[in-house]
Backbone as ProteinMPNN parsed JSONL, in Angstrom:
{"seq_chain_A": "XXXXXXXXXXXXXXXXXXXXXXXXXXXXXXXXXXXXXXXXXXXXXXXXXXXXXXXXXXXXXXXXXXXXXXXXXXXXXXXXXXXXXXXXXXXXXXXXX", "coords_chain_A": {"N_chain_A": [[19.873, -153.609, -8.69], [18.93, -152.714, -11.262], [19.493, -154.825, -12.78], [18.268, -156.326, -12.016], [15.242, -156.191, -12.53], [16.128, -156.254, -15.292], [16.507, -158.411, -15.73], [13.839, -160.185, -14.945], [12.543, -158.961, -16.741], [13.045, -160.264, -18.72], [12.881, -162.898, -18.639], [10.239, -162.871, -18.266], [9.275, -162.448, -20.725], [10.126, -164.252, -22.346], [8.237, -165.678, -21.271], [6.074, -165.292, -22.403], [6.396, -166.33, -25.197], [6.053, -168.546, -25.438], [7.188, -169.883, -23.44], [10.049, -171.847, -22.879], [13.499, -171.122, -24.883], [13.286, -171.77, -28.599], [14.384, -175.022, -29.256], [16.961, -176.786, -31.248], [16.92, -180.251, -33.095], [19.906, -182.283, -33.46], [21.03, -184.28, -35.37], [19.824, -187.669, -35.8], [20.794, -190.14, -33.762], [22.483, -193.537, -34.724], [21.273, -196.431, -33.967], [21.452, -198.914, -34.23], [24.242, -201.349, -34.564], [27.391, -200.901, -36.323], [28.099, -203.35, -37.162], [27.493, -206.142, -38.581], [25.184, -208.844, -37.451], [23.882, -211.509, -37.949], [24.526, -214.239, -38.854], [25.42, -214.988, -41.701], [25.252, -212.242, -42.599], [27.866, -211.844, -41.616], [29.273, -213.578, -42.782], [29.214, -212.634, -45.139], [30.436, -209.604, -45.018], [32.937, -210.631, -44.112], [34.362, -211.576, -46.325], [33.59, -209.474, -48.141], [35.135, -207.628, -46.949], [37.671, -209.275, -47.156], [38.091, -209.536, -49.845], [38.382, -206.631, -50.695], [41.296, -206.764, -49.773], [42.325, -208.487, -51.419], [42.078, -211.001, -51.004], [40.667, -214.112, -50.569], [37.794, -215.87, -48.69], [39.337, -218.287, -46.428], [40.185, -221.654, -46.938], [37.947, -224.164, -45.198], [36.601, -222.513, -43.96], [33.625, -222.857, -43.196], [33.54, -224.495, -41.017], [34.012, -222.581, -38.689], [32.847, -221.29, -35.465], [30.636, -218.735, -34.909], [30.918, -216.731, -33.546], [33.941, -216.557, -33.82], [33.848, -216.118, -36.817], [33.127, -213.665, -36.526], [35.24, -212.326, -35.008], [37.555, -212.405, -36.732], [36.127, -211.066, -38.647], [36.229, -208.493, -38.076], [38.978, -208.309, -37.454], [40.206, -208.254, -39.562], [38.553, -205.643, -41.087], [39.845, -203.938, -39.548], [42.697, -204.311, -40.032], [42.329, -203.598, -42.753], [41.911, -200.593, -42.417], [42.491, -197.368, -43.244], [45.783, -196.481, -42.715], [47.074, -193.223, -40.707], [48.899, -192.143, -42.281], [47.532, -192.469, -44.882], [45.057, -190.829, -44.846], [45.549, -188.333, -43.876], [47.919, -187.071, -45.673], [51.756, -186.2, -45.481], [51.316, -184.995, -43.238], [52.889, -185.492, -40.63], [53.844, -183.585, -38.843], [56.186, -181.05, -37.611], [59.457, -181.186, -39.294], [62.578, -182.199, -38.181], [65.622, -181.377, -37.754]], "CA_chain_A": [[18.431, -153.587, -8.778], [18.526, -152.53, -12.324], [19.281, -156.202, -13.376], [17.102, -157.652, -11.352], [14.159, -155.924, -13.371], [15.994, -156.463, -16.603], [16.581, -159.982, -15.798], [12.5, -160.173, -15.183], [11.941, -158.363, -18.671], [13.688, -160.929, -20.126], [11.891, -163.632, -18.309], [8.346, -162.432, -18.731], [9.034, -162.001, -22.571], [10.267, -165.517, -22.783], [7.114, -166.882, -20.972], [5.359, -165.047, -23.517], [6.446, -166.803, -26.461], [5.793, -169.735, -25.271], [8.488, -170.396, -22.472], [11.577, -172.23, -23.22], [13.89, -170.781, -26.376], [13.572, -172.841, -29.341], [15.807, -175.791, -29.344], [17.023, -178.181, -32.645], [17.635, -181.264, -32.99], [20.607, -182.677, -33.833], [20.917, -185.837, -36.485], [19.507, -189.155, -34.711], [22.126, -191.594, -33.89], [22.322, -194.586, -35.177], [21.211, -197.32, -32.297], [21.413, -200.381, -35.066], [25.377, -201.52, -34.571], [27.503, -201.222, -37.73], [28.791, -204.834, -37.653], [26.653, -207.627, -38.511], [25.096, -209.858, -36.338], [23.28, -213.082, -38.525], [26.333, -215.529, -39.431], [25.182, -215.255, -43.197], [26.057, -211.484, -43.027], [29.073, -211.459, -41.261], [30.004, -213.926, -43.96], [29.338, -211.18, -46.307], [30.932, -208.768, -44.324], [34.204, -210.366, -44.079], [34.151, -211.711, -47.481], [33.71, -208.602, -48.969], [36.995, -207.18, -46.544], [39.135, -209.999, -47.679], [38.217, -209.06, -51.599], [39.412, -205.787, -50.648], [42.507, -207.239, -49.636], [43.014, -209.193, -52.578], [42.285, -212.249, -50.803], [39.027, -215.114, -50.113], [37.514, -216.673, -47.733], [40.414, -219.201, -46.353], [39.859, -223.392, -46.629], [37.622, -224.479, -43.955], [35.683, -221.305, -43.416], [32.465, -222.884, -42.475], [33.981, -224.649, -39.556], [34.391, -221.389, -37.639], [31.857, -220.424, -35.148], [29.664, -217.212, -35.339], [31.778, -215.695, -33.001], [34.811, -216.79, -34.884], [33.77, -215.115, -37.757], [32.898, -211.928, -36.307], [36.385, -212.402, -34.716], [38.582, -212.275, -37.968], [35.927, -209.934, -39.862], [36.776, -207.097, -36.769], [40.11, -208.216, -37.406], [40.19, -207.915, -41.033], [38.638, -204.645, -41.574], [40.905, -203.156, -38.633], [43.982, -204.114, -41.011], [42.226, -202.522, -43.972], [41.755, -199.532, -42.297], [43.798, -196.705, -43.872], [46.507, -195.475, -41.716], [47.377, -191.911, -40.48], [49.593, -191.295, -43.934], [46.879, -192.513, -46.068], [43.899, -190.138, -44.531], [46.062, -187.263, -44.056], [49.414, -187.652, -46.17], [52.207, -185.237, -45.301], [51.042, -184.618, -41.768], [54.078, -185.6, -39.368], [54.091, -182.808, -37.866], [57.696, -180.142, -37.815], [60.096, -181.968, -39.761], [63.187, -182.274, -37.37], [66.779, -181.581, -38.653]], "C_chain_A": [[17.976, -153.521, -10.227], [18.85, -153.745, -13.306], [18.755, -157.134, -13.271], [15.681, -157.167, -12.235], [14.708, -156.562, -14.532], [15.871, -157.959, -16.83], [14.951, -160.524, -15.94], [12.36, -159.811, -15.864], [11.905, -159.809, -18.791], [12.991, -162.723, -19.659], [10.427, -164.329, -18.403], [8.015, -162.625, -20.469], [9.219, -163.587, -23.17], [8.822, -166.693, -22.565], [6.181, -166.521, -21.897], [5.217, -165.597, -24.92], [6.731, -168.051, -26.092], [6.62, -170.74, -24.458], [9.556, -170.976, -22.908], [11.762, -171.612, -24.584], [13.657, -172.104, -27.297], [14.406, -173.666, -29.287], [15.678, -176.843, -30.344], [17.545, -178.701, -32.474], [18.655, -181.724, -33.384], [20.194, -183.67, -35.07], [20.765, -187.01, -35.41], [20.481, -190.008, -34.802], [21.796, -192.418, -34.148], [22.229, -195.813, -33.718], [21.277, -198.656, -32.904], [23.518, -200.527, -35.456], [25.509, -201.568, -35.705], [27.947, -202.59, -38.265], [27.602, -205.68, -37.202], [25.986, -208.043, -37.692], [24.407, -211.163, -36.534], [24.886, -213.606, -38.979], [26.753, -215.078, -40.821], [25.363, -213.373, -43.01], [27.267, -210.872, -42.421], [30.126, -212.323, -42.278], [30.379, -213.117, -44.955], [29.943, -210.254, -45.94], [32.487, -208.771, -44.314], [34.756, -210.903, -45.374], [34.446, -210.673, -48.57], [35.57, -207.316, -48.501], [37.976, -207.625, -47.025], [38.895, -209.771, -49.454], [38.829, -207.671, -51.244], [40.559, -205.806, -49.959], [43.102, -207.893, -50.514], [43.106, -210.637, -51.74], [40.608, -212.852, -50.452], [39.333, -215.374, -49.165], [38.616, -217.864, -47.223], [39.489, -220.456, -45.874], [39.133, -223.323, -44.908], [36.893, -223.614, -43.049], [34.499, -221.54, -42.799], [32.5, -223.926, -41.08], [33.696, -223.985, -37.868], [33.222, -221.321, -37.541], [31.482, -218.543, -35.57], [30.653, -216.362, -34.737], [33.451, -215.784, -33.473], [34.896, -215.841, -35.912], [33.365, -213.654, -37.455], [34.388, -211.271, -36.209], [37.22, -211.543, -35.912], [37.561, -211.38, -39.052], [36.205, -208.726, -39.171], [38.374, -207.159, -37.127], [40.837, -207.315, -39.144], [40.016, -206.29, -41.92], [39.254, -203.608, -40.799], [42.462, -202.937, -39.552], [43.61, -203.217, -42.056], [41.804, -201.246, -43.701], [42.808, -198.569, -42.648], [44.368, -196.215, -42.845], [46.629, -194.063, -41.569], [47.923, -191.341, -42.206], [48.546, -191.42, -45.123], [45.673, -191.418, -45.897], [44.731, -188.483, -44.614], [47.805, -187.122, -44.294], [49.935, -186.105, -45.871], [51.892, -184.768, -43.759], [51.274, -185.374, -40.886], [54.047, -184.971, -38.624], [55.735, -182.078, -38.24], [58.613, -181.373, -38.352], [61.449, -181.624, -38.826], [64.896, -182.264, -38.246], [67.79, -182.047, -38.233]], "O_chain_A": [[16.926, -154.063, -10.574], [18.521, -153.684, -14.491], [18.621, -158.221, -13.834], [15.036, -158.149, -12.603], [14.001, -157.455, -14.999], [15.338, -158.564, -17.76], [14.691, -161.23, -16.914], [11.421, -160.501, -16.261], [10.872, -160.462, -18.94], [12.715, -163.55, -20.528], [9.85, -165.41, -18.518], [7.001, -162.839, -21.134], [8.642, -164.041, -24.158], [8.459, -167.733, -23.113], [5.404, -167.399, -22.27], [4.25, -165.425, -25.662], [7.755, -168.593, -26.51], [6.75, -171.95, -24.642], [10.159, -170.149, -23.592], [10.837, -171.466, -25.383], [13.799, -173.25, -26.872], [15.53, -173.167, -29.251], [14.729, -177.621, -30.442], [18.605, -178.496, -31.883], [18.331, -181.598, -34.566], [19.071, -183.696, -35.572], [21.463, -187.185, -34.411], [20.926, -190.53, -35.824], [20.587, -192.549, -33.958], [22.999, -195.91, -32.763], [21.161, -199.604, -32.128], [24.035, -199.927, -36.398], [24.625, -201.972, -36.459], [28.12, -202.901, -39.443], [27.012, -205.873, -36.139], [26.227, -207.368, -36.691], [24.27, -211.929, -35.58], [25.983, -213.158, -39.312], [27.906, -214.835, -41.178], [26.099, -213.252, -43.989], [27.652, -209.717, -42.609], [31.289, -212.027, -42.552], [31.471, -212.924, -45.49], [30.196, -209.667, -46.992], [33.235, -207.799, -44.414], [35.932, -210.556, -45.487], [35.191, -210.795, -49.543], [36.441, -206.707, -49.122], [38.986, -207.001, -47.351], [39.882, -209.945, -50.169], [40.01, -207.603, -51.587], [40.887, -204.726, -49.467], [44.331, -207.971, -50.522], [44.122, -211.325, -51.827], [39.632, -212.16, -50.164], [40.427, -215.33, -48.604], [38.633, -218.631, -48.186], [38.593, -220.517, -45.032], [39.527, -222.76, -43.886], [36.614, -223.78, -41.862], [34.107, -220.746, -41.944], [31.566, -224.04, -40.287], [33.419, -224.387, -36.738], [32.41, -221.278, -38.465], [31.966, -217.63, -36.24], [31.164, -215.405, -35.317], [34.073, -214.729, -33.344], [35.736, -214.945, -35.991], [33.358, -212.709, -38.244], [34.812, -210.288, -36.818], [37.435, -210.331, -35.937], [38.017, -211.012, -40.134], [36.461, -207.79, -39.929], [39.013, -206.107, -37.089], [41.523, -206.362, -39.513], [40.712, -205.813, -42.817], [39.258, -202.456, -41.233], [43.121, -201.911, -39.714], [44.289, -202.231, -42.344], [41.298, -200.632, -44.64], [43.977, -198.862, -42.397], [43.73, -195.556, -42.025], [46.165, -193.516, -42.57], [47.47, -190.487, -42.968], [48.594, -190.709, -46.127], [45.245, -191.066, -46.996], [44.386, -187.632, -45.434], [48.683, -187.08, -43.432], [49.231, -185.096, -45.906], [52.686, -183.922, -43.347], [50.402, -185.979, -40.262], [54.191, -185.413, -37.484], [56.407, -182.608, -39.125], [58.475, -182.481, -37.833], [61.431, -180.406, -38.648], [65.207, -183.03, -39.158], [68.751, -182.215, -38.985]]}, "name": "protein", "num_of_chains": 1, "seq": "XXXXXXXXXXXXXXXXXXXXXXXXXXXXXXXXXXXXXXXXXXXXXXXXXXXXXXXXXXXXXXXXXXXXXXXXXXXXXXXXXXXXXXXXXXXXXXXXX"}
């Protein structure tokens, strides 16, 4: 019985300040995809992947459809993604003898 009042305190006091507890927002997600979607910047997109590869655009590039080039720039910056040893070097896990 004596939590059933306190539980009503605590009820009453909340409708008092204006009912629900405060609640904050998080950070807004992003709803604008991070890859491209005009031709002319997925050119740029994979362009700028294959310079950080140390390589260009390959012969015959404007051939390739749109979806082509999205193709091989998804592909592209999937390879240049740093692996496990490069993000956190030393972390194998128990070294095994």
């Amino acid at each position: 019985m004596a939590a059933l009042v306190i539980g009503g305190a605590f009820v009453a006091g909340c409708a008092q300040q204006g009912g629900a507890p405060a609640v904050s927002a998080g950070e807004p997600r992003l709803t604008v995809s991070p890859v491209p979607t005009t031709r002319a910047e997925l050119v740029e997109a994979w362009a700028a992947e294959l310079e950080r590869a140390g390589r260009d655009l390959p012969e015959g590039w404007r051939a390739l459809s749109t979806e082509q080039i999205r193709g091989r720039y998804l592909h592209q910056r999937l390879v240049n993604a740093p692996n496990a040893d490069d993000v956190d070097p030393g972390m194998d896990g128990p070294e095994s003898d």
